[in-house]
Backbone as numpy.savetxt, mean C-alpha at the origin, in Angstrom:
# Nx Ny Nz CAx CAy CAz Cx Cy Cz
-9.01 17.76 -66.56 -8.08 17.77 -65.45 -8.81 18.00 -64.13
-9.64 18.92 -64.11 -10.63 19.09 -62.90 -11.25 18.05 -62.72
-12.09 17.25 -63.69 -12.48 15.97 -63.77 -11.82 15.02 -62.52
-10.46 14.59 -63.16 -9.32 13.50 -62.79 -9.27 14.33 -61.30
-9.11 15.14 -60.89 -8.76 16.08 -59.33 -10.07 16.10 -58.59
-10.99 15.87 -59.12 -12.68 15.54 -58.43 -12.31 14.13 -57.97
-12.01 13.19 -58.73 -12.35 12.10 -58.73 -11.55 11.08 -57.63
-10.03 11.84 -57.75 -9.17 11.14 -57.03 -9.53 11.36 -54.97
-9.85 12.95 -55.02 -9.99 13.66 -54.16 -11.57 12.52 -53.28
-12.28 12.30 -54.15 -13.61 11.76 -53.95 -12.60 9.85 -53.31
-12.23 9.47 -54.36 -11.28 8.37 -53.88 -10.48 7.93 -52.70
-9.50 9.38 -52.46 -9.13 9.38 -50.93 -9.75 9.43 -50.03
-11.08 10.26 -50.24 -12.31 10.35 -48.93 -12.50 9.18 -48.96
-13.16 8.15 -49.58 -13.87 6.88 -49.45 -13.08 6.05 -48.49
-11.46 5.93 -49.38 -10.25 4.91 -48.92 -9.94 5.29 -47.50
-10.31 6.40 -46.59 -10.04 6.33 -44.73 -10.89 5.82 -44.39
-9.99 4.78 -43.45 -10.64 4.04 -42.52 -10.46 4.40 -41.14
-11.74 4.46 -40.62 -12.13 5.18 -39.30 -11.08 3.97 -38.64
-10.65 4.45 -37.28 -10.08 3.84 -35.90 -10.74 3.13 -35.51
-11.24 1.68 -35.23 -12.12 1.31 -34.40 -11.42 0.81 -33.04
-11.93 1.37 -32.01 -11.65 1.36 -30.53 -12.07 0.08 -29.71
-11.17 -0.87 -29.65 -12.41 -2.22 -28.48 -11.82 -2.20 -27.55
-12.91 -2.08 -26.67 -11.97 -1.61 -25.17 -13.30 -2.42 -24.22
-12.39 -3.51 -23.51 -12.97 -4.70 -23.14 -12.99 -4.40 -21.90
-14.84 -4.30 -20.75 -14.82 -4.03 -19.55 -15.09 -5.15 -19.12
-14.72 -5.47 -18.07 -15.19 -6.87 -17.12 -16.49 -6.68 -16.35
-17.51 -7.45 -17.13 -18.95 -7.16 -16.41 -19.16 -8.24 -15.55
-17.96 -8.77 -14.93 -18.32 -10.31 -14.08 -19.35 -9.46 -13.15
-20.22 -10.27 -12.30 -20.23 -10.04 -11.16 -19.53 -10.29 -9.92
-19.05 -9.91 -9.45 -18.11 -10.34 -8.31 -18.79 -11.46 -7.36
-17.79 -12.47 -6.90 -17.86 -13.45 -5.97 -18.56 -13.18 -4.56
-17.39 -12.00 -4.28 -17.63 -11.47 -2.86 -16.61 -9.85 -2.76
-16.96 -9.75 -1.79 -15.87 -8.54 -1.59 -14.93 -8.72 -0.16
-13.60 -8.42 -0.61 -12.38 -8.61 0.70 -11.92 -7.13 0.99
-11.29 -7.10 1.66 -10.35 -5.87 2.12 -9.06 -6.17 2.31
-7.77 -5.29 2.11 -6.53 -5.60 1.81 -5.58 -5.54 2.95
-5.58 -6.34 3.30 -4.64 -6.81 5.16 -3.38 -6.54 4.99
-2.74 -6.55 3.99 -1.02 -6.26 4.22 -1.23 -4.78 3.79
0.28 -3.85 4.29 0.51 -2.92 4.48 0.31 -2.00 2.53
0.69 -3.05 1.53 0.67 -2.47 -0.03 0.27 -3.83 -0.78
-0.90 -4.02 -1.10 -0.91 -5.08 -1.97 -0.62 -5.29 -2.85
0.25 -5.98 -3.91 0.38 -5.97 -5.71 -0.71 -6.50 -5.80
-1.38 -5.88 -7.18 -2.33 -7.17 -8.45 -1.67 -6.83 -9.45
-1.28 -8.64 -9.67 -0.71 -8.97 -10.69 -1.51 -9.48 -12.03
-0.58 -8.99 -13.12 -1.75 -9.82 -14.69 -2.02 -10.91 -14.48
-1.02 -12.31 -13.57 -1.52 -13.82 -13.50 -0.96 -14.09 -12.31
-1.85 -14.83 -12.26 -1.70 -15.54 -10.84 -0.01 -16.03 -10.34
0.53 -15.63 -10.71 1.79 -15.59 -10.32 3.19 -14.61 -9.34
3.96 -15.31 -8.56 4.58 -14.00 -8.49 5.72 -13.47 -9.03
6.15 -13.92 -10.29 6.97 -13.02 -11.03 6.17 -12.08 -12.08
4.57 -12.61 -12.40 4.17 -11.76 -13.14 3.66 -9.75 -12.86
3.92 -9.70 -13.77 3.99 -7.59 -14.20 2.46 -7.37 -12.83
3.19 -6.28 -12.24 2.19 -5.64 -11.39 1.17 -4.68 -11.94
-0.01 -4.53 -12.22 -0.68 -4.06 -12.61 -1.59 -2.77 -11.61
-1.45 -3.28 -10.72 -2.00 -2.34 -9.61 -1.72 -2.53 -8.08
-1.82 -1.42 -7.53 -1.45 -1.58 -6.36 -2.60 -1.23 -5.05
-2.81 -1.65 -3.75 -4.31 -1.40 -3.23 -3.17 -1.33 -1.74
-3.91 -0.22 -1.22 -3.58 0.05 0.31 -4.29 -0.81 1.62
-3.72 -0.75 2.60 -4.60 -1.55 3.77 -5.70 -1.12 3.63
-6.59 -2.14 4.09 -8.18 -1.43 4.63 -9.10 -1.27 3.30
-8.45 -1.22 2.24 -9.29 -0.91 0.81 -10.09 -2.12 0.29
-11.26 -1.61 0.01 -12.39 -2.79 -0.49 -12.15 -3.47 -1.51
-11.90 -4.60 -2.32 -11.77 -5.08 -3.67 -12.67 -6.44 -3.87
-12.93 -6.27 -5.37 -14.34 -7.33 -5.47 -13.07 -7.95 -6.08
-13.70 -9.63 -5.60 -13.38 -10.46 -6.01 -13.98 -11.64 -7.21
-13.64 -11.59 -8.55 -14.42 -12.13 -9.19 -13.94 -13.57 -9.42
-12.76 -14.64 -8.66 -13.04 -15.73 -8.34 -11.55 -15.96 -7.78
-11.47 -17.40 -7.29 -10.41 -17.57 -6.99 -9.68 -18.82 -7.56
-8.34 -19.18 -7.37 -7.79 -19.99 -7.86 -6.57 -20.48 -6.82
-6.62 -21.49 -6.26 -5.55 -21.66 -5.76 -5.71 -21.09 -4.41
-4.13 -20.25 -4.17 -3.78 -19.06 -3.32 -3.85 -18.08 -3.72
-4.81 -17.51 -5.01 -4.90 -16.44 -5.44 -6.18 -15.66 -5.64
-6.67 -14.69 -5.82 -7.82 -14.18 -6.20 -7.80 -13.23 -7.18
-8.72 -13.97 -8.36 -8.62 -12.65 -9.22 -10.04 -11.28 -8.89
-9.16 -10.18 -8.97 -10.22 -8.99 -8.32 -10.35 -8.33 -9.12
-10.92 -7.27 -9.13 -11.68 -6.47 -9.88 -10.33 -5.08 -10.03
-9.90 -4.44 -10.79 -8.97 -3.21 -11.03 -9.74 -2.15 -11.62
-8.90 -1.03 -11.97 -9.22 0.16 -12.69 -9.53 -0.11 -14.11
-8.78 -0.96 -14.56 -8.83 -1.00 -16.09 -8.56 -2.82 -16.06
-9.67 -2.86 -15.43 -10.07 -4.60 -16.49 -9.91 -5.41 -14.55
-8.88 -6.66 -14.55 -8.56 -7.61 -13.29 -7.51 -8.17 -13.38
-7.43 -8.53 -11.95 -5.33 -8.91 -11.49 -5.81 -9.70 -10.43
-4.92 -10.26 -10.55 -4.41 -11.32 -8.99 -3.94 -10.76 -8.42
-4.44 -11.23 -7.19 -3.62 -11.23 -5.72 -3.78 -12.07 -4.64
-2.60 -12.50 -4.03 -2.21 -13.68 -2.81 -3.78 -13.31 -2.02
-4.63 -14.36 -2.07 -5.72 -14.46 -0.35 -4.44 -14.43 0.85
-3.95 -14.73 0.94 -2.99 -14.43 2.05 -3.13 -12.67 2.06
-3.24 -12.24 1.44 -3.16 -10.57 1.55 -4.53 -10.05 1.56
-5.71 -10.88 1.84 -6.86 -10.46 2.35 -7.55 -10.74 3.27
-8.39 -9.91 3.47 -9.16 -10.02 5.14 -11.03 -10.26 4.53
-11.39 -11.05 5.41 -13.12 -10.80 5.22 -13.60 -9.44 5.81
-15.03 -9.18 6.14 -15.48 -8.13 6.45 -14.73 -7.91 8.24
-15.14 -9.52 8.80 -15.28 -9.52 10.54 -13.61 -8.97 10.76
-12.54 -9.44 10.16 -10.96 -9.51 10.61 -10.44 -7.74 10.27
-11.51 -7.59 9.14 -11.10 -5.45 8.94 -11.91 -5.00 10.19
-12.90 -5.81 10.29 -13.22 -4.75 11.95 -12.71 -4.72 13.19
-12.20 -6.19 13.00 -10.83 -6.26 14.31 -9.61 -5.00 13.92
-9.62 -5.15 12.51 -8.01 -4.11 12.18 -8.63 -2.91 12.44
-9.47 -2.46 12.39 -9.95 -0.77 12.64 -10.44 -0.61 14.11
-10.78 -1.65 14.93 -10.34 -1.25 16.13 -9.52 -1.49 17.27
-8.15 -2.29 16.29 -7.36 -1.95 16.81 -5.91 -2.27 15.47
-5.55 -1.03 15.88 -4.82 -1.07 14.17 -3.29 -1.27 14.38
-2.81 -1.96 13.59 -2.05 -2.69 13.82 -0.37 -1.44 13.58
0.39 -0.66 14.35 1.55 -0.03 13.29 2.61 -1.27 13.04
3.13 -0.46 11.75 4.25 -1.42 11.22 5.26 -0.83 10.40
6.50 -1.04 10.41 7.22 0.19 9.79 7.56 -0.33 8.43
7.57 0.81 7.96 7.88 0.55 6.39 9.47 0.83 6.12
10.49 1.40 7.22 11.92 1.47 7.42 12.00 1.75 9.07
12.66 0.03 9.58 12.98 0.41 10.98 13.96 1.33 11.52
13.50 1.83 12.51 14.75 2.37 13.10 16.22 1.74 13.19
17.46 2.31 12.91 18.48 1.64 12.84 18.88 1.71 14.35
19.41 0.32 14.79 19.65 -0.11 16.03 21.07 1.24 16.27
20.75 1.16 17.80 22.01 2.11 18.13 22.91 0.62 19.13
23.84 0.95 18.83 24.86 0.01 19.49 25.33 0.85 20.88
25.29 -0.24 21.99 26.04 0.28 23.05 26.87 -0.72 24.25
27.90 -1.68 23.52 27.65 -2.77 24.59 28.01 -2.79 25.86
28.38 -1.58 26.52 28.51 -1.22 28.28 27.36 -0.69 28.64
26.45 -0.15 28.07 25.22 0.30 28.46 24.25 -0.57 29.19
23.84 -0.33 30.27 22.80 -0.93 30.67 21.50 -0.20 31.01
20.36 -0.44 31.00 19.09 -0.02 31.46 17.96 0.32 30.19
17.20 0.95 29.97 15.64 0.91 29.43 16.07 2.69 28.74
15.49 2.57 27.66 15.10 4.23 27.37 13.25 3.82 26.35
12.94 4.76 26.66 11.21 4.69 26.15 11.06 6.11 25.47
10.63 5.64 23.82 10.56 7.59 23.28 9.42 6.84 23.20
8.17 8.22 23.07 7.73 8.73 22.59 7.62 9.26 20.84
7.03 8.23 20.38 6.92 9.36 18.48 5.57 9.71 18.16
5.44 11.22 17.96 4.38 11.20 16.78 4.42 11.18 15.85
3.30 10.56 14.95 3.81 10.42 14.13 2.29 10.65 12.74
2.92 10.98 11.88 1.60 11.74 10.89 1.11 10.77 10.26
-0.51 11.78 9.30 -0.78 10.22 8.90 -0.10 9.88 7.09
1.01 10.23 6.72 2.12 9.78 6.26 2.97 8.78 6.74
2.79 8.38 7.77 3.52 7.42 8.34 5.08 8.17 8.92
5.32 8.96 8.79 6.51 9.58 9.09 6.70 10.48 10.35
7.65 10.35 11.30 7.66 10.60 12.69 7.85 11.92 12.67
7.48 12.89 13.23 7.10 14.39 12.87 7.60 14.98 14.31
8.09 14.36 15.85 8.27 14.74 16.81 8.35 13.39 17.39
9.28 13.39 18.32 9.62 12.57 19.20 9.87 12.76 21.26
9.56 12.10 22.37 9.37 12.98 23.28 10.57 11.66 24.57
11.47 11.84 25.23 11.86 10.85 25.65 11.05 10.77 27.01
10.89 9.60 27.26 9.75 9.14 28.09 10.33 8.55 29.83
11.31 8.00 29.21 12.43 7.13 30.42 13.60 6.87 29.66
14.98 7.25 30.88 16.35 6.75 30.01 16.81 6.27 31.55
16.95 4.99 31.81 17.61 4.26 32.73 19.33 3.92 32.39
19.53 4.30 31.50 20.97 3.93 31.04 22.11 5.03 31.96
21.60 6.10 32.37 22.82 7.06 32.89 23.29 7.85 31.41
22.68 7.50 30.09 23.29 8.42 28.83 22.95 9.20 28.26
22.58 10.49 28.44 21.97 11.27 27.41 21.84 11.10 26.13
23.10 11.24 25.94 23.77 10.55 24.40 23.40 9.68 23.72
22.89 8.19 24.61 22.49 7.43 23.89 21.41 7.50 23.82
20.20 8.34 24.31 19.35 8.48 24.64 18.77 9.23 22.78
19.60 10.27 23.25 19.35 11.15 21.88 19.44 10.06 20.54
20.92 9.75 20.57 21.18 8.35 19.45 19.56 7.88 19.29
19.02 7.43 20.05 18.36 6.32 20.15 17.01 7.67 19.38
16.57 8.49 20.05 15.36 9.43 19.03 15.65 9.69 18.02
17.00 9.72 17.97 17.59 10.24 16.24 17.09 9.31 15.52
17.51 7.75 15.83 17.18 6.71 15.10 15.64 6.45 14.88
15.01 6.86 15.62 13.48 6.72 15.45 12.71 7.58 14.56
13.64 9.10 15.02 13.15 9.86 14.05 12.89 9.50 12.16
14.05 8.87 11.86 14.49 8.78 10.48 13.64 6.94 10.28
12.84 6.50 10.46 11.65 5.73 10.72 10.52 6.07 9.74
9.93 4.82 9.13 9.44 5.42 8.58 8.19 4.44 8.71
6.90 4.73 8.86 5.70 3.65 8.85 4.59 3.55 7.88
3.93 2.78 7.95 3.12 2.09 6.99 1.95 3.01 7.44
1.05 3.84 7.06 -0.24 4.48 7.15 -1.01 4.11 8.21
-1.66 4.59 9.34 -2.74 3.30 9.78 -3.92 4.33 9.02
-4.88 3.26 8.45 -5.79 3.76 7.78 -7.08 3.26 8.39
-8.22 4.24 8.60 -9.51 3.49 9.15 -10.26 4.22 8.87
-11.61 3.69 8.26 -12.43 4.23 7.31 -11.94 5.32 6.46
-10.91 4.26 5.63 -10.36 4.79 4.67 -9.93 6.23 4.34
-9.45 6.90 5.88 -9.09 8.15 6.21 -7.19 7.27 6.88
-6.52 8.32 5.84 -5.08 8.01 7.38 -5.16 8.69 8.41
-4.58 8.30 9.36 -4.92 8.95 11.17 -3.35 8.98 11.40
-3.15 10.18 11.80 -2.07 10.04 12.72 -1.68 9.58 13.87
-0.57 9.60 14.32 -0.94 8.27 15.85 0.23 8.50 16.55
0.74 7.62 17.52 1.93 8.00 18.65 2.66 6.30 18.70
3.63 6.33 18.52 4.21 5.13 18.47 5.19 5.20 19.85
5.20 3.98 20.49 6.01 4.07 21.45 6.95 2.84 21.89
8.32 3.40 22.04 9.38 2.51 21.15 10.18 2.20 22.78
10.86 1.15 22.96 11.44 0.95 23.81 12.50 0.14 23.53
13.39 0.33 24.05 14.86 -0.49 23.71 15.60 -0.50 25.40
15.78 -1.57 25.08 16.59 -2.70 26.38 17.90 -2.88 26.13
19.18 -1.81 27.17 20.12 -2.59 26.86 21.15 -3.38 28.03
């Protein structure tokens, strides 16, 4: 009986089979390298745009490109490569235009204030963090005769929301300055 309980025991050891792990890195060499001009880039699994987003790349961020197709480029990711629109990239010369002089852009506009007897100019003042989010606002000029709409009008700026400006891959906070004509 000890025999038969050696033997089986010896049997089960043999019969596991180890895990084997293949975990496939992309040793392309890259084409070239771009930087990412729109405000959030997708990379997608295929060159497509209904296909699954795989990663996402901020303005200003470096990505190797290991070829292209079309209107697309496949780049280099965290875990393996994805497409993304050349329309959503910059060469080296067009990121040095964007870093010295950077472009803001909101990621939720201010909601318009309505006033249709109002006439004249109001100018705020926003600061704004490098979250993109307006942290103080300062009114600059209100030609309208309205306080009221004046305020309306910072309220609406306040609740604003912007796209990062990023340069050397640091966010910067900044001052946005908003003007509305009515």
């Amino acid at each position: 009986m000890k025999h038969l309980a050696l033997v089986l025991l010896l049997f089960s050891i043999s019969c596991k089979q180890e895990t084997v792990v293949t975990e496939t890195v992309d040793t392309r060499e890259p084409v070239g390298v771009l930087y990412v001009a729109s405000p959030a880039m997708p990379v997608r699994e295929k060159p497509d745009d209904k296909a699954t987003v795989v990663a996402t790349y901020q303005s200003g961020e470096a990505i190797s490109v290991l070829a292209k197709k079309g209107d697309w480029a496949e780049v280099r990711t965290g875990g393996g490569s994805g497409w993304a629109k050349l329309s959503d990239l910059m060469d080296a010369e067009a990121k040095k235009q964007v870093d010295a002089n950077p472009d803001v852009r909101f990621r939720i506009m201010p909601l318009p204030v309505s006033a249709p007897s109002a006439h004249g100019e109001i100018y705020i003042r926003a600061d704004v963090n490098s979250d993109g989010e307006v942290v103080g606002t300062q009114l600059i000029v209100n030609t309208t005769g309205s306080p009221e709409l004046a305020a309306q009008n910072e309220q609406a700026l306040k609740s604003a929301k912007f796209y990062p400006i990023i340069q050397k891959n640091e966010r910067k906070p900044f001052q946005y300055f908003h003007k509305v004509t009515y």
